[in-house]
C-alpha positions, 0 to 999 in steps of 0.5 A, a space after each residue: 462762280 460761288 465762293 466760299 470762305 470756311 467751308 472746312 467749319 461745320 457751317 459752311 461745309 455744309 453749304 458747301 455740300 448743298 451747293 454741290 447737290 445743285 452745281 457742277 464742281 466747277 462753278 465752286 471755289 472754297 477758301 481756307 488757311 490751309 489747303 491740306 484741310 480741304 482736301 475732300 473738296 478737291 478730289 471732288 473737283 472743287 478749286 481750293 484757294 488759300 485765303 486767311 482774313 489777316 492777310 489781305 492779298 491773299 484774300 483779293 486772289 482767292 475772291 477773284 471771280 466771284 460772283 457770290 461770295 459766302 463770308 463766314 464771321 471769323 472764330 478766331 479767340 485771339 484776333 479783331 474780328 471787326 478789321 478781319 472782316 474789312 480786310 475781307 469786305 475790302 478785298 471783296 471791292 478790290 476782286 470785283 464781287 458780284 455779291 456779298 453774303 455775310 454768316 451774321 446772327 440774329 440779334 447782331 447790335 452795337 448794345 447788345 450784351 452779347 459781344 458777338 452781336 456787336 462785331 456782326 453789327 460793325 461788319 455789317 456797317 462795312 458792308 453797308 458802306 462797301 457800295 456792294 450788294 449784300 445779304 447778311 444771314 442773321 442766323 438764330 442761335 445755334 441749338 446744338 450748343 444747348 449742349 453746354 448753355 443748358 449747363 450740368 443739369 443732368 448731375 444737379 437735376 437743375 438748369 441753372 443760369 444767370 438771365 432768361 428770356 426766349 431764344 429762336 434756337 436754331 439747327 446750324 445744318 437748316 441754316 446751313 441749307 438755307 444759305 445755300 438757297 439763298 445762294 442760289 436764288 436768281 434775285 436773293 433779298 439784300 440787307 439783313 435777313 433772319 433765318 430762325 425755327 419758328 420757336 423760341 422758348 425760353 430756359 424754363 420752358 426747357 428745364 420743363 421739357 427736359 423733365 418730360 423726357 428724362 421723366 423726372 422733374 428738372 429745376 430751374 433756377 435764375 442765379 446772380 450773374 457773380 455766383 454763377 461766374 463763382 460756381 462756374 470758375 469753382 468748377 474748373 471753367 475759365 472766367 473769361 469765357 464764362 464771363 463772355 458766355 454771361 452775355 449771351 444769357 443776358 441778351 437773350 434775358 433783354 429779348 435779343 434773341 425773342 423774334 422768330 421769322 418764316 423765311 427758314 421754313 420758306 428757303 427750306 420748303 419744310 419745317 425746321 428742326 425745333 429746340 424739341 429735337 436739340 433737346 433729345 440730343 442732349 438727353 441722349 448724350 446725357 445717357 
């Protein structure tokens, strides 16, 4: 039995389609806070448990024969993520988990500027320390969110950001495919594994190819990290979010993020999506 937590998000949905592309509806479960949101799963035969990450007997029932367990990391603004994630690692030991999967990311680090990073470095100490088998997918950041970190370069004719440095952006349906493989492998590899495309431009190079396909010139610019919060907040953003998106600039400044990896290419027997085919979408939502 697989089973999946968050398969009503974007990432692990997908998994979850994948997977239903290779099993029999049976040999899956999907977990979620809310049922009623998982209804396409169920009427495809899917077992649907309710499960949520701050209450951890709901979570032993829901893990309860698993042989894989697929952990999406918690979205959650307002909760701790670190003891979400041992509430679930917890429960994973008490239902007897064959196997533990981790949605991580690439970069994960107790110093890395990049808050985020810091929590899948713990989560992946508690899993380390579960006596489980475990894998953590450190997925390389997702390229559909140059949607936003790419900034209003379409009105200012300028990509403007406080730090720079190489980025593996990655397609989340290719990552979303390979946890699936990975899911599915007879003998998976344990511990971290990094799941990126096989590029990692940084900034600059993408204001350059922008420019190419918009055909006029795109700016780039590198702007102390204070005046871009300043611009940010002037236009109407909150500044703990954009203070909290400041640190994902800066780790990829410090090469957090730099380091590409075959593995992608090699689950997906093809070459992955590249921050060239992001890029067009955002010129095309840019139009």
């Amino acid at each position: 039995m697989i089973t999946i937590t968050g398969a009503t998000g974007a990432l692990n949905g997908a998994t979850a389609d994948h997977l239903l592309r290779h099993l029999p509806a049976s040999d899956l479960t999907v977990v979620t806070r809310d049922p009623a949101k998982a209804a396409g799963f169920a009427d495809r035969g899917v077992a649907v448990r309710p499960g949520d990450y701050d209450d951890p007997a709901t979570l032993r029932t829901a893990f309860a024969g698993a042989d894989r367990l697929l952990l999406v990391s918690s979205n959650d603004p307002a909760g701790d993520t670190v003891a979400q994630h041992r509430n679930a690692v917890d429960a994973a030991v008490a239902a007897g988990v064959g196997h533990v999967f981790y949605t991580s990311h690439q970069g994960a680090g107790a110093d890395s500027p990049f808050v985020p990073a810091r929590h899948h470095a713990a989560t992946e100490d508690l899993l380390a320390a579960s006596g489980l088998r475990w894998t953590s997918l450190r997925n390389g950041f997702y390229a559909h969110s140059l949607q936003w970190l790419l900034g209003p370069w379409a009105a200012t004719g300028t990509v403007s950001v406080p730090a720079d440095g190489p980025v593996s952006w990655t397609a989340r349906e290719d990552a979303a495919e390979a946890a699936a493989a990975l899911l599915l492998q007879d003998a998976p590899a344990e511990g971290p594994v990094t799941i990126t495309a096989t590029g990692a431009p940084t900034f600059a190079d993408l204001a350059r190819r922008l420019s190419d396909r918009v055909g006029d010139e795109v700016g780039f610019e590198l702007v102390d990290p204070e005046r871009w919060v300043e611009r940010a907040v002037a236009a109407g953003q909150d500044e703990r979010m954009v203070r909290f998106l400041l640190g994902m600039y800066e780790a990829a400044g410090a090469g957090w993020f730099a380091g590409t990896d075959p593995t992608l290419r090699a689950l997906l027997g093809r070459e992955p999506r590249s921050a060239d085919d992001a890029l067009d979408d955002v010129v095309a939502a840019a139009r």
